[in-house]
C-alpha positions as CSV (number, residue, x, y, z in Angstrom):
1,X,0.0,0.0,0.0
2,X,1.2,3.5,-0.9
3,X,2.7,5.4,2.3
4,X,0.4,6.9,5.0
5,X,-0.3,10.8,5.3
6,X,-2.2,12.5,7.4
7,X,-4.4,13.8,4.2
8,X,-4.6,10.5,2.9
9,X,-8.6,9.1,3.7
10,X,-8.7,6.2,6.1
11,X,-10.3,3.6,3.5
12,X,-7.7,3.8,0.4
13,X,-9.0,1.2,-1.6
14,X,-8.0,-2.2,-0.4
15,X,-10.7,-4.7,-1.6
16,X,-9.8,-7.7,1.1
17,X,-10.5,-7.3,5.0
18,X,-6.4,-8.6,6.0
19,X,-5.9,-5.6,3.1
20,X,-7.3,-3.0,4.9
21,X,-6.3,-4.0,8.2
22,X,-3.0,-4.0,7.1
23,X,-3.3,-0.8,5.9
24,X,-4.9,0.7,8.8
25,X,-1.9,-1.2,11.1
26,X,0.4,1.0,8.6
27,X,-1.3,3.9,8.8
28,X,-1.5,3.6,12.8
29,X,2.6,3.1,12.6
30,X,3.0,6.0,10.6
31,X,1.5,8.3,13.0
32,X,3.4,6.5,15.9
33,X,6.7,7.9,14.2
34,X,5.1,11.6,13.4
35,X,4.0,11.9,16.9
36,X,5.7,14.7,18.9
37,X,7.7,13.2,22.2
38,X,5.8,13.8,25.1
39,X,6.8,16.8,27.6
40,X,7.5,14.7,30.3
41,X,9.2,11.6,29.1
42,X,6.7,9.1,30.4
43,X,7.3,5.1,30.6
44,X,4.9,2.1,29.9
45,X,0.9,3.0,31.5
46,X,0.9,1.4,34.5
47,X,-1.1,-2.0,34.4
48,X,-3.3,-0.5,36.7
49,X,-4.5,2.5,34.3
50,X,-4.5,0.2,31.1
51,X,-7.0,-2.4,33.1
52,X,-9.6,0.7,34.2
53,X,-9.4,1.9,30.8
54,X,-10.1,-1.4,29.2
55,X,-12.9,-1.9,31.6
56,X,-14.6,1.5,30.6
57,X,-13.9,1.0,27.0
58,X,-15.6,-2.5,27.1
59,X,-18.7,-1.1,29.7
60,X,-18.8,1.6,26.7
61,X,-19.8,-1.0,24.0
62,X,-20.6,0.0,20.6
63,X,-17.2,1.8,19.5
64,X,-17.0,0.9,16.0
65,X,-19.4,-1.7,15.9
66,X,-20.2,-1.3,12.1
67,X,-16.8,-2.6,11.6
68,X,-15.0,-6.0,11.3
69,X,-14.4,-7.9,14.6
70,X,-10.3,-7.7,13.4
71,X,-10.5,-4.1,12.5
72,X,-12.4,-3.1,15.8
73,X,-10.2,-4.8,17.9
74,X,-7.3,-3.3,16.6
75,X,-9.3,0.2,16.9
76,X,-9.8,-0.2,20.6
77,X,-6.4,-1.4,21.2
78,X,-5.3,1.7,19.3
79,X,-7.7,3.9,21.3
80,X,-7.6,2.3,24.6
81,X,-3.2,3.0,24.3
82,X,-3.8,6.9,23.2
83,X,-6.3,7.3,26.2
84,X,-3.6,5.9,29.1
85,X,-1.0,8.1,27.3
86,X,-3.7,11.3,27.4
87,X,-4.4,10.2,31.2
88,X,-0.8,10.0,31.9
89,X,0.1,13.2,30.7
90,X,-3.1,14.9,32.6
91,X,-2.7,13.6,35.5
92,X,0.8,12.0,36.4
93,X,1.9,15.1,38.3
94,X,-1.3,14.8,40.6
95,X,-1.5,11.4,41.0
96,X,2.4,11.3,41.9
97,X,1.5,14.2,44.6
98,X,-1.5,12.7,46.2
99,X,-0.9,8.6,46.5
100,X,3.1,8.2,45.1
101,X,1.5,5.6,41.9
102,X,-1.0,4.9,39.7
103,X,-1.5,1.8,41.6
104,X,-2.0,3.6,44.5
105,X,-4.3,6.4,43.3
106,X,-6.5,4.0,41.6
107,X,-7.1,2.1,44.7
108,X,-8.9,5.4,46.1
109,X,-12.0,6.1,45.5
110,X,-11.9,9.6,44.6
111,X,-9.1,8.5,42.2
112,X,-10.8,5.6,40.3
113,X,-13.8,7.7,40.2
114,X,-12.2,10.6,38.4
115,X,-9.9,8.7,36.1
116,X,-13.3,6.5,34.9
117,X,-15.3,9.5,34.6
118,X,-12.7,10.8,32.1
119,X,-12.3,7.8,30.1
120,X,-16.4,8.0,29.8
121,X,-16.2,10.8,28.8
122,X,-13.3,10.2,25.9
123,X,-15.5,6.9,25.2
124,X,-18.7,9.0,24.6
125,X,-16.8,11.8,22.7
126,X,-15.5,9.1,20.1
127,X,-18.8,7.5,20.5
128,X,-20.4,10.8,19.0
129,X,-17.9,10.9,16.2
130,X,-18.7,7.6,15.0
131,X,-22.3,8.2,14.4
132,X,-23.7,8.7,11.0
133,X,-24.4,12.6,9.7
């Protein structure tokens, strides 16, 4: 498949399903190496934060849901990484202050509470993007 741009549509003609996947797995790699560094060099998302996010992004439900079971998955994947990087860069400095980890912070009520609330709100955001005009 020709190179990804940021101009280029997301469907670029691939007939097959393992085409366009493959294509949209290229695409998703080619804005991986555009992507600015991060202010603050950040490391892996904690397990903690990846496993709350998950769980919102599944209680969420019907994120691309007109698409192929392969393509979807790799979609949420896609998603669910972009929204523990977003959370980390938010909130790292606060939830280092107020419980030391993310481990910690999501053990708090207040803390799981307000990180879940975000990610519903990302969810619901994307959710209203996705539907129809």
């Amino acid at each position: 498949p020709p190179a990804a741009s940021a101009e280029a549509p997301l469907f670029t003609g691939a007939t097959s399903k393992a085409d366009q996947v493959a294509d949209l797995r290229a695409r998703f790699d080619a804005v991986q190496r555009r992507a600015p560094p991060p202010q603050v060099k950040l490391g892996p998302p904690p397990s903690a934060l990846k496993g709350l996010i998950c769980e919102r992004l599944r209680r969420q439900g019907g994120l691309w849901k007109y698409t192929e079971a392969d393509e979807r998955r790799l979609r949420l994947r896609c998603f669910q990484n972009q929204l523990c990087k977003m959370a980390q860069q938010k909130y790292q400095d606060m939830v280092v202050k107020a419980s030391g980890s993310w481990e910690k912070f999501l053990r708090t009520s207040h803390g799981y509470r307000q990180i879940a609330d975000w990610a519903d709100r990302k969810a619901l955001e994307q959710a209203e993007r996705q539907k129809p005009k």
